[in-house]
N, C-alpha and C positions, 0 to 999 in steps of 0.2 A: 697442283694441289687443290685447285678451285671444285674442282671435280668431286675428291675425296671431302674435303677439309676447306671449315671456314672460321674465319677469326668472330667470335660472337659479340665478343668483348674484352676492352682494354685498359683498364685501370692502371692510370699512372699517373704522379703528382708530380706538378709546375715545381720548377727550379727557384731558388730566393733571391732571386736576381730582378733588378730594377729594370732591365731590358731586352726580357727574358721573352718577348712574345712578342707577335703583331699579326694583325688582320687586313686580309685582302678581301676586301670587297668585291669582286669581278668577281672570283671563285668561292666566294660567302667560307672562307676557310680562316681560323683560328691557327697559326703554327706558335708553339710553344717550346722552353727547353725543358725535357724532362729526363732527370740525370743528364747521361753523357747521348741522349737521342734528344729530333725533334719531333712532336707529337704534333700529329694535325687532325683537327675536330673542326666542323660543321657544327655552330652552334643554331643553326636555324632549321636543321634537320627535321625534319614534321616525326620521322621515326624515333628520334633520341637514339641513336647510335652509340654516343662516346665517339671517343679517338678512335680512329676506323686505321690510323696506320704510325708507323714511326722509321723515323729516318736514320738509320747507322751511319757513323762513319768517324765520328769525334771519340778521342779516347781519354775525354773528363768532361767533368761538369759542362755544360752547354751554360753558357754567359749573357748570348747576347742573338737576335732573331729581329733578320730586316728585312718584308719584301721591297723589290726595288722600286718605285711607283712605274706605272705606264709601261712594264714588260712582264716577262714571264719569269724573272727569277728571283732568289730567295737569297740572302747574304747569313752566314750564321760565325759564332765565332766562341770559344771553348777556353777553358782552362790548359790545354794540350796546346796552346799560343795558336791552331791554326782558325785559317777565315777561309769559311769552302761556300763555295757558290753551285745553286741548284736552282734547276731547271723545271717545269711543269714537263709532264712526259706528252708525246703527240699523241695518242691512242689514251691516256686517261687522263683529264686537266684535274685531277683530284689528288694525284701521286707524283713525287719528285724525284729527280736523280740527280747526285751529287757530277758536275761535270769541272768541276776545279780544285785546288787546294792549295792553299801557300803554305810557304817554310820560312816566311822572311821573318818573323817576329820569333824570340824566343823564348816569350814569357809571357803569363796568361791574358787575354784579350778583356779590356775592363770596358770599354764602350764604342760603339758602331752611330756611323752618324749617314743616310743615307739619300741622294737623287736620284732621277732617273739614270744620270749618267756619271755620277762620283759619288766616292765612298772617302768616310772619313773612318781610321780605326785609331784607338787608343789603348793604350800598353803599360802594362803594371811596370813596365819598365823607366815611364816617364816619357815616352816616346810618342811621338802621332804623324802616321803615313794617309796618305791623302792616293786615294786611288782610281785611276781610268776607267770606266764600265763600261764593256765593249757587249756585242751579241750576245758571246758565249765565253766571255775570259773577263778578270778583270788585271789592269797593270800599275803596276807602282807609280807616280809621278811625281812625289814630295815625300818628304821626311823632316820632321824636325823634334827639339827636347823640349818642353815647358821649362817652365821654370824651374831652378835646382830643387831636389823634392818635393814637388808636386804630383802626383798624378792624376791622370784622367779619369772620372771615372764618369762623365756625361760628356754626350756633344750634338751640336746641331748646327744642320745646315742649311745655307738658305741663298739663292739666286735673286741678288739685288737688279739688276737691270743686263739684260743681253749676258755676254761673260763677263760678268762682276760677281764675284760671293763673298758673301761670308763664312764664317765659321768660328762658331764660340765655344766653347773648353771650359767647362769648371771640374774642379777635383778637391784634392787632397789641400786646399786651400778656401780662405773664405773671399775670393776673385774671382769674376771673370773675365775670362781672357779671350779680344774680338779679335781675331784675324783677319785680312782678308785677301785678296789675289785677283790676276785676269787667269784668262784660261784664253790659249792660242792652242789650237790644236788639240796635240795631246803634252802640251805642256805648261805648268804654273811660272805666271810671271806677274811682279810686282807684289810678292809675298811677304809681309807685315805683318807685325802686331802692334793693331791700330788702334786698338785703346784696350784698358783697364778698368771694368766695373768694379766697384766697392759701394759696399754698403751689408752683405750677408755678415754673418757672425761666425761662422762656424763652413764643416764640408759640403758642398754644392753637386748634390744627387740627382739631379733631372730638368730639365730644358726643352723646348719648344719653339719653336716660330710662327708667328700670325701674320699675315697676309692680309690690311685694311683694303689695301688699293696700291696702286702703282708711288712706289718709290714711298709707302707707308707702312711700317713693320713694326709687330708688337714680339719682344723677347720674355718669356716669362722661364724664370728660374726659379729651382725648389730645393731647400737649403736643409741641415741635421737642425739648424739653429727656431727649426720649425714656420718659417715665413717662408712666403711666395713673393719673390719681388718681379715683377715688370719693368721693361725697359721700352723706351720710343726710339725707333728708329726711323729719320727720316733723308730724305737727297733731295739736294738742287734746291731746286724754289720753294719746297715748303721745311726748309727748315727754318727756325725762328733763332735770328739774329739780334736778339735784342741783349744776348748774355755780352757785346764787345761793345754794347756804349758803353764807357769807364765813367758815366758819370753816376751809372744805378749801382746799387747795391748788389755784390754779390753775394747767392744763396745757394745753399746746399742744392733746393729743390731745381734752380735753373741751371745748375753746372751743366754743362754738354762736352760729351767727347769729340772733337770735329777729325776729319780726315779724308782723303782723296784715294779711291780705288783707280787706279786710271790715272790720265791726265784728265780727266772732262768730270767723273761723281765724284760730288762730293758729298757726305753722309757725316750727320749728327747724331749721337746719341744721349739718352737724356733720364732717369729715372724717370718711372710715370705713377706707380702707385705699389703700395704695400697691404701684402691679402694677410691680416692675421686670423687664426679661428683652429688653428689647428695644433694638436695636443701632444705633438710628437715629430718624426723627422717626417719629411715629405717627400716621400721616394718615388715618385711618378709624378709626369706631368704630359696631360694630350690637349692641344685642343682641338673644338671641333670644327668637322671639314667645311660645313654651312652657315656656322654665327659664331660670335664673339662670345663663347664661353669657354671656359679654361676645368677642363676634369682632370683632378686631385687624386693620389691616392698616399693613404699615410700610414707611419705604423700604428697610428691610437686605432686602428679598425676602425678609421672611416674613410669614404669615398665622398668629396665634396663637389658638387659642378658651382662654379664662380661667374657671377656677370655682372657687369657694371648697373645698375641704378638707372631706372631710363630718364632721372629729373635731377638727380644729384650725378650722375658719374662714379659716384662710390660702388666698390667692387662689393659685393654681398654676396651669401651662399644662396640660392636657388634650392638647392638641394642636400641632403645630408646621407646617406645610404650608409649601411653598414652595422656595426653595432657599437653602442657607447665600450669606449675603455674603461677596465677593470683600474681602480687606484693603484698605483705601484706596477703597473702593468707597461713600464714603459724600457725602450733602448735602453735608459741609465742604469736601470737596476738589473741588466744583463736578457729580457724578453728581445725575441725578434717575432711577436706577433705584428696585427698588423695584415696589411697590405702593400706588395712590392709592383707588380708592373699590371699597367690599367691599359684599354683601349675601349675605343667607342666610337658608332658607326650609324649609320640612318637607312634603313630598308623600310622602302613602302611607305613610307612615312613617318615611321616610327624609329625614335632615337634608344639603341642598346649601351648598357653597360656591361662590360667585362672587367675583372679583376680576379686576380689569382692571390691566396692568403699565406699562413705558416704553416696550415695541413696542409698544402697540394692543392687542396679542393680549389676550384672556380667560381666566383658566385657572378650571376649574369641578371640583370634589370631591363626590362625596357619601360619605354614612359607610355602615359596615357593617354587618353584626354581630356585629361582634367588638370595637366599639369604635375601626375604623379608620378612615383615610379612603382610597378609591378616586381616582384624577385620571379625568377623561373628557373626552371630547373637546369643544374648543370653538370657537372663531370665532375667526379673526385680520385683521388687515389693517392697511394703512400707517397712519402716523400725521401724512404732511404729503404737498403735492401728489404726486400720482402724475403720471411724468411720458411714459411707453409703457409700451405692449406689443406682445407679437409673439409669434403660434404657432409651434409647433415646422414643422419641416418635414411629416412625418407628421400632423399637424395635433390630436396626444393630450396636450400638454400647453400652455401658456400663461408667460409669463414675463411679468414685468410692474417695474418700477421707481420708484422715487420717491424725493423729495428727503429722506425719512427715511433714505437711504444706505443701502439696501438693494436687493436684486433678489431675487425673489418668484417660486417656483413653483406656480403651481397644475393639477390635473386632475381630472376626472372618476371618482371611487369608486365601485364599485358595493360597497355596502354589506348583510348579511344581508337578504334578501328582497325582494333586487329582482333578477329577472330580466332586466327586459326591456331588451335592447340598446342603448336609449337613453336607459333612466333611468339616475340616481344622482347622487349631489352630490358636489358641488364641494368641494376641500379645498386647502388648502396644502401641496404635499409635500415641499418644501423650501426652503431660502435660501438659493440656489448662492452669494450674496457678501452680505457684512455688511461696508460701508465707511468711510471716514474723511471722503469726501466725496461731496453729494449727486449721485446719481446722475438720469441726464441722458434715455437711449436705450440699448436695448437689439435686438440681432438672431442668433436663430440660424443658425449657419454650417454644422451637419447636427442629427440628431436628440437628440447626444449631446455637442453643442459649440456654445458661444455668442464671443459679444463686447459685452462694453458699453461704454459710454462717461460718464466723471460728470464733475461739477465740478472738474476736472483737466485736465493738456493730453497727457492720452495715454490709450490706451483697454488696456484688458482681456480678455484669453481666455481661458475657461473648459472644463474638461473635465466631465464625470457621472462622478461616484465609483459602485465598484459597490453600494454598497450602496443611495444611494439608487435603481441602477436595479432594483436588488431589489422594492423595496414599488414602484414606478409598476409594475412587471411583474403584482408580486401584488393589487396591488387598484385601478389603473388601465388593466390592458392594456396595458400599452407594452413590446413586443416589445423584448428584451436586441440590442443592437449594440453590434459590437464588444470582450464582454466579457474578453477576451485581453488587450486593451491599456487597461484599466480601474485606476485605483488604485482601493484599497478604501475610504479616505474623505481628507477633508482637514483641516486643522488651522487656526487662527492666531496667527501669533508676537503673547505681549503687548503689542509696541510696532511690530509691522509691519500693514500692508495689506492683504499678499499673502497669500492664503494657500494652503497648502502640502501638496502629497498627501504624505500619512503612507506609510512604504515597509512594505513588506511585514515579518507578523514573524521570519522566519527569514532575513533579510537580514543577513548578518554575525554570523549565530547561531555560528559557530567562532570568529571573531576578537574579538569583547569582548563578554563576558556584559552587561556594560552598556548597549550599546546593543540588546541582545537586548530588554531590561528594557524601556527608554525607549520602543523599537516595540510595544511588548504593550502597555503603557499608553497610547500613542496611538491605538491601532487599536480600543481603547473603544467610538469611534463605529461602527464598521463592524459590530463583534458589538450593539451597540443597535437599529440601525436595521433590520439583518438579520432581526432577534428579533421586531420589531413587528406586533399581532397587528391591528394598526389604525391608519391615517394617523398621522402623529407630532403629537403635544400641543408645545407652545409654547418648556415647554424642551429639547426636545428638538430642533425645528428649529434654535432658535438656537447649541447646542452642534454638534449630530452630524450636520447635513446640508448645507455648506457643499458649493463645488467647488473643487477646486483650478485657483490660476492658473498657465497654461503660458505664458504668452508678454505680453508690452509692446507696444503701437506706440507711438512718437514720430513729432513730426514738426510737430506743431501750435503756434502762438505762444502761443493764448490754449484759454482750458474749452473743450470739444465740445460742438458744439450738434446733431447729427446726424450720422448712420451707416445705411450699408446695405450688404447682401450682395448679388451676382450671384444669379440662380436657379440658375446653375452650380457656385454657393458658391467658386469661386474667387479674386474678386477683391474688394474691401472698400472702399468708398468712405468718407469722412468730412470732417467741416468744422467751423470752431469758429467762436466768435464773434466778431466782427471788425465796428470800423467805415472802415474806409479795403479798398482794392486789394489790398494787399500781402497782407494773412492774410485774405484772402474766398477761399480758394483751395481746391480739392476735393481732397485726397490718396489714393492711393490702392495699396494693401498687399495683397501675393499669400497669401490664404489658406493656402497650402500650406507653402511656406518662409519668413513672414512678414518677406518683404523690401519693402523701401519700394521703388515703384514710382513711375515718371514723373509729376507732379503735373499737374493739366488748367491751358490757358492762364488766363492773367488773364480775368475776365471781371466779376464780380458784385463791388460796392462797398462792403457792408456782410453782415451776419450772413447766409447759409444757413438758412435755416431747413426745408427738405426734400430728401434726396436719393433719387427711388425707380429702379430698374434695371426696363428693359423687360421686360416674360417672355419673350421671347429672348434675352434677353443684351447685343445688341448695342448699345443705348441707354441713354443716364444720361436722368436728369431733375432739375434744379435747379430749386428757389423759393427767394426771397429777401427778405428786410427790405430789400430796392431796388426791389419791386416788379415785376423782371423775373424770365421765366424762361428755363431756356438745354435746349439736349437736346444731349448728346456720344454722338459716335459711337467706339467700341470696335473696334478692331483686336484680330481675337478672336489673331492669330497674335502679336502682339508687347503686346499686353495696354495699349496706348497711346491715349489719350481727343484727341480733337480737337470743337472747338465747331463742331456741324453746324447749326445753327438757334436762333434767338433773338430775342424779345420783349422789349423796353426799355420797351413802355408797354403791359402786360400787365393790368393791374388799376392801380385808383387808390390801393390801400392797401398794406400789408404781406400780401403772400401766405404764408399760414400751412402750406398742405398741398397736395399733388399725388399722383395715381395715375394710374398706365395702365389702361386698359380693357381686358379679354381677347383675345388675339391674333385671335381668330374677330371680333370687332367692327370690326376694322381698325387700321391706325396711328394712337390718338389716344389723349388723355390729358386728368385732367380738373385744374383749380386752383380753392385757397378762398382766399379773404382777406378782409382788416377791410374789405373793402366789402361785406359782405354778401354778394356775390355767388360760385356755384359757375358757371366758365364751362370747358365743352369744346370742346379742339381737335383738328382732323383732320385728316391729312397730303393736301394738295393736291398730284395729278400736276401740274395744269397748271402751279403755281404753285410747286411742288417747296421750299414751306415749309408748316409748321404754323400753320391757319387758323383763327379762332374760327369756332362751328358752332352752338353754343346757348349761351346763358346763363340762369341763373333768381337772380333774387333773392328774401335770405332776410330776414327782421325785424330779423335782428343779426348780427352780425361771424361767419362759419364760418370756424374754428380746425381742425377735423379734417374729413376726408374718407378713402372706404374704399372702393374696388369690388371687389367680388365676383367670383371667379374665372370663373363660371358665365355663362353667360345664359339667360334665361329667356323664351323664347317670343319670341327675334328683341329683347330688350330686356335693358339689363344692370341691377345690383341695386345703388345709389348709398347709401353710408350717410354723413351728415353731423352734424359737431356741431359746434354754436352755442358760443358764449363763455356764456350764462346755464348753459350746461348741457342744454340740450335736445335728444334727440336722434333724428335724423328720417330714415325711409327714401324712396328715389326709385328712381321705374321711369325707363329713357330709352329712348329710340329715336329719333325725333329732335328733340325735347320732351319738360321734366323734367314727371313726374307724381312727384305727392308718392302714396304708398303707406301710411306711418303715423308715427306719435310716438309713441315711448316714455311709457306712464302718469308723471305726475307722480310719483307715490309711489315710482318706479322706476325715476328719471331723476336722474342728478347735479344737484348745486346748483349749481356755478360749473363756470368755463368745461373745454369739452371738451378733454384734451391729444393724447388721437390715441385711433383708430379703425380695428380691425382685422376683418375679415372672415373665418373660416375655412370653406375649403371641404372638409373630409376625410369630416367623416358625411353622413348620412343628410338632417342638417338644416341650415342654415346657422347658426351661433352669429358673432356679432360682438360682441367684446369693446371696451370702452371702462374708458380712462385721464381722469380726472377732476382738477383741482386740488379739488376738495371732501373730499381724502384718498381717492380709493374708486375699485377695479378693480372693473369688472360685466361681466357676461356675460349675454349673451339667447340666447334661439333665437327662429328665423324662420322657419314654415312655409313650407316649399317649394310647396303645392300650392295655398295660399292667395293666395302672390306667381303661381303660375304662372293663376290661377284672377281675379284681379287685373287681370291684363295683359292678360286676354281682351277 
């Protein structure tokens, strides 16, 4: 495929899991869970790539992500209960392959606890198997239950002296729980639970080990009940005996746990200090690999790094990253914002922050010298099926949707020292809508105006604020339209949907100083975004690059299941979901004065599931969960649809996708559906209906389909995608040739949601909408398809 076909770009959003990530240092790699894959990004990449690859193989949610230290491989573990272990490949240390898989747990994997050479895993079952790590396998060597309803949902491990460990457990309990053991071989002996810490309040989310010095160990645990508490762990000589003269007083603070690993260590444990400051639960905890600080991550949206006081000993923040929390914005009143799994690392001298949020996004810091922290750019993407996309008209930017209720800009940056005309990466440059409910389909209606449609019975129109068209201008190229009739940004009301262009700020600057005030403070975003010396970071998309909504359609009984625009951009088709006659019906809204227009006769029985507009204009095209498809013809003079042609037993399944082929190929148009099958038809003189012409069958169900504007060499460019997620190009002329498949590593995991083509550069890029959470983008050499067809 490398040949043909390269992955450009890969949007996809971090799982809400407390354990969901880790960084390998040696290979400067990021591995993440995203959905049911792991995503691996390079976050010191000088290019800004993104995620350059993703790892199949888990079939749910990806829970939990450990490399092993001091080898080559990766531990990861799923909601599907399995724990698969991967490898770095020998020919690329940048890509991994899955070389194991267990079946022994049978219930989803809550926490992974990881050494160089054992593995601890924990089970929603109440369960924790303690496992051998060999070369290339790892094996079982313990098992045991926690406590009766407890479970695990943290754990850490840690190598007291030679083979002596620990291994501490907190869960579904406000305890935690030491164990410890020898290790002979490959087997556990002298397996205990050797004390009981108390003192949390509430369930105990995340855990760490620090390493002062030999046979000196700090435990820091992070609790819902919002504290951090620290434990001292010490053996032999330097533990302090002063708790068994019976003539002192005993105190909470000198209780110690005492105990014998072995015949020979023995080990105390002791509270050391309690970290308060934080606003909510405390769902991460790292420290770092070269000093005595402890990095936080919580849900109030902040990132705290913790260090003791170098005169006093008292723990204090150092640092605060993140953003202050909104009031009411916490766990109790049902929010899981916030911040869930944090990592942090030292290159070159410089200390990074990573942490992943409740969009998906990344946000990454490094420190200065001065003591601060820098934000820099990082990766975003959805966080639940993506459900379309669609290029701009001008073909410079991408839009994209998913049921994380959001709509999603992305474009192409040419970023410091790239020249060449068709390099640069891919970015997010804004979030025209942030919504209430999941969004469905998206289409633009010109360069600078959209419409979507979500889990609702009426659709959405969007303008471009100026500011975001500012930065697409300045580090995308996308030429300013229209900026006369441009608001400068948009807003949303706390308890509305809509949101709202902020007006100008000398709008009634005579009439009430007050509302002079209120516009200067709204208009915030527009002087931010304006300012940006580089694609906007995380929270900035989320605050200051909305668009405002101008306009409503009604009209629909039931959600919208599909929308399209005329290539005239004049008239607006759409249809919801429907199992009866009555609301199968296509409606249809004049772009310009968004007046509901004449609706198309009765025809189709059940959900719509595709409406495409011929490149003339003058043709609809209808698929359907009925299995037929219908073509309406458009009266360009009175903008009125009549059913010109139709299919009742068109395909044997649900027909998922339809497109028309480029006006120069002729009258014809191609359908996918759960039969596997892509079949093209073509308008017969003699027969003055649309004829099947070719069919090809596929392995599995084609859910998307795309053709390409262009033709190539007397043949058009067929892009298809599979329900597994695979996704495959076709030459035709009059038989399908298959052309290539997207490398696994660079190919969604589950099914394809749609498939768009852009024809505006130089190259062809075809974008794909995935339920595996993830929008991708390829290029497709032109001279290699033209070079193909030969």
């Amino acid at each position: 495929m490398s040949e043909i076909a390269q992955a450009e770009a890969i949007f996809i959003g971090g799982n809400r899991q407390t354990q969901a990530s880790d960084y390998n240092s040696k290979h400067g790699i990021l591995a993440y869970g995203a959905g049911k894959t792991i995503a691996l990004w390079k976050p010191l990449d000088p290019a800004h790539r993104g995620v350059y690859a993703t790892l199949k193989g888990h079939d749910a949610e990806v829970t939990c992500v450990r490399f092993v230290p001091r080898t080559t491989l990766m531990i990861t573990a799923s909601e599907d209960s399995q724990v698969r272990l991967w490898a770095f490949e020998e020919e690329d240390n940048s890509s991994m392959t899955c070389i194991q898989s267990t079946d022994h747990h049978k219930h989803t994997i809550t926490s992974l606890s990881v050494l160089s050479d054992l593995l601890a895993v924990g089970c929603a079952d109440g369960s924790v198997s303690v496992w051998q790590i060999g070369e290339r396998q790892i094996s079982l060597v313990h098992s045991f239950v926690l406590k009766t309803g407890v479970f695990p949902l943290c754990m850490a491990l840690k190598n007291i002296s030679d083979n002596k460990t620990l291994l501490a457990v907190g869960g579904t309990n406000s305890n935690v729980f030491i164990y410890s053991f020898t290790r002979e071989a490959t087997t556990l002996e002298n397996f205990q639970l050797a004390a009981t810490l108390e003192g949390h309040e509430d369930w105990i989310k995340s855990m760490d080990f620090y390493e002062e010095g030999p046979g000196n160990v700090l435990l820091a645990t992070g609790s819902q009940d919002r504290y951090i508490r620290l434990w001292r762990i010490r053996t032999n000589d330097l533990i302090d005996n002063s708790d068994e003269d019976n003539s002192k007083l005993k105190l909470l603070s000198n209780k110690q746990s005492k105990f014998f690993i072995g015949a020979d260590l023995r080990v105390a444990i002791n509270f050391e200090a309690l970290i308060i400051g934080h606003d909510d639960w405390v769902s991460c905890l790292k420290w770092h690999n070269e000093k005595l600080q402890l990095l936080a991550s919580t849900a109030d949206t902040a990132v705290m790094v913790w260090e003791p006081d170098t005169e006093s000993g008292i723990w204090i923040c150092a640092s605060r990253l993140g953003e202050l929390s909104s009031k009411g914005a916490s766990t109790a009143t049902g929010s899981s914002g916030g911040f869930w799994s944090c990592n942090w690392f030292t290159h070159e001298g410089t200390d990074y922050i990573l942490t992943n949020g409740k969009t998906g996004s990344w946000r990454m810091w490094n420190s200065d010298n001065i003591g601060g922290w820098e934000q820099q750019l990082a990766i975003t993407g959805p966080t639940k099926p993506a459900t379309d996309v669609a290029w701009s008209p001008n073909g410079l930017y991408l839009l994209g949707t998913s049921l994380d209720q959001t709509t999603r800009l992305f474009a192409r940056c040419k970023l410091d020292g790239e020249h060449d005309k068709n390099s640069g990466s891919w970015f997010e440059f804004a979030r025209p809508q942030i919504h209430g409910y999941d969004m469905i389909c998206v289409e633009p209606i010109s360069n600078t105006r959209f419409i979507s449609g979500g889990d609702e019975k009426i659709m959405r129109s969007f303008d471009e604020p100026k500011g975001v068209a500012q930065i697409l201008q300045k580090f995308a190229g996308v030429p300013f339209e229209n900026e006369q009739d441009m608001p400068e940004s948009a807003s949303l009301p706390a308890l509305g949907l809509s949101s709202k262009a902020t007006a100008d700020v000398d709008e009634n600057e005579d009439e009430d100083p007050d509302a002079r005030e209120t516009n200067e403070t709204k208009n915030i975003s527009f002087d931010i975004v304006a300012s940006l010396h580089s694609p906007p970071v995380e929270d900035q998309l989320q605050r200051h690059t909305l668009w405002p909504e101008i306009e409503k359609l009604y009209g629909h009984g039931y959600e919208i299941s599909c929308l399209d625009v005329s290539p005239d951009a004049k008239i607006i088709a759409s249809a919801c979901r429907s199992n009866n006659l009555q609301h199968a019906v296509i409606r249809f809204f004049d772009s310009i004065n968004w007046l509901h227009l004449e609706p198309a006769p009765q025809f189709h029985n059940l959900t719509i599931t595709r409406l495409r507009f011929s490149r003339d204009n003058i043709q609809l095209l209808s698929v359907s969960r009925d299995r037929q498809w219908a073509v309406w013809k458009r009266d360009l003079e009175t903008n009125q649809f009549t059913l010109a042609y139709k299919n009742e037993k068109a395909h044997t399944r649900i027909i998922w996708d339809c497109e028309w082929t480029p006006l120069s190929f002729g009258r014809a148009f191609l359908t996918a559906s759960r039969d596997k099958s892509i079949k093209l038809w073509r308008f017969s003189e003699e027969k003055q209906d649309y004829v099947q012409e070719a069919s090809t069958k596929l392995s599995v169900s084609v859910t998307a389909i795309s053709v390409h504007e262009e033709i190539f060499d007397k043949k058009i460019l067929i892009a298809a995608g599979l329900e597994n997620g695979s996704v495959q190009v076709y030459t035709y002329d009059n038989e399908f040739h298959k052309l290539l498949e997207i490398d696994d590593k660079h190919a969604p995991a589950d099914r394809i949601s749609r498939l768009r083509w852009n024809s505006s550069g130089s190259e062809p890029f075809l974008a794909a909408a995935s339920v595996d959470t993830s929008f991708r983008i390829y290029s497709i050499k032109s001279e290699s398809i033209k070079n193909s067809s030969r």
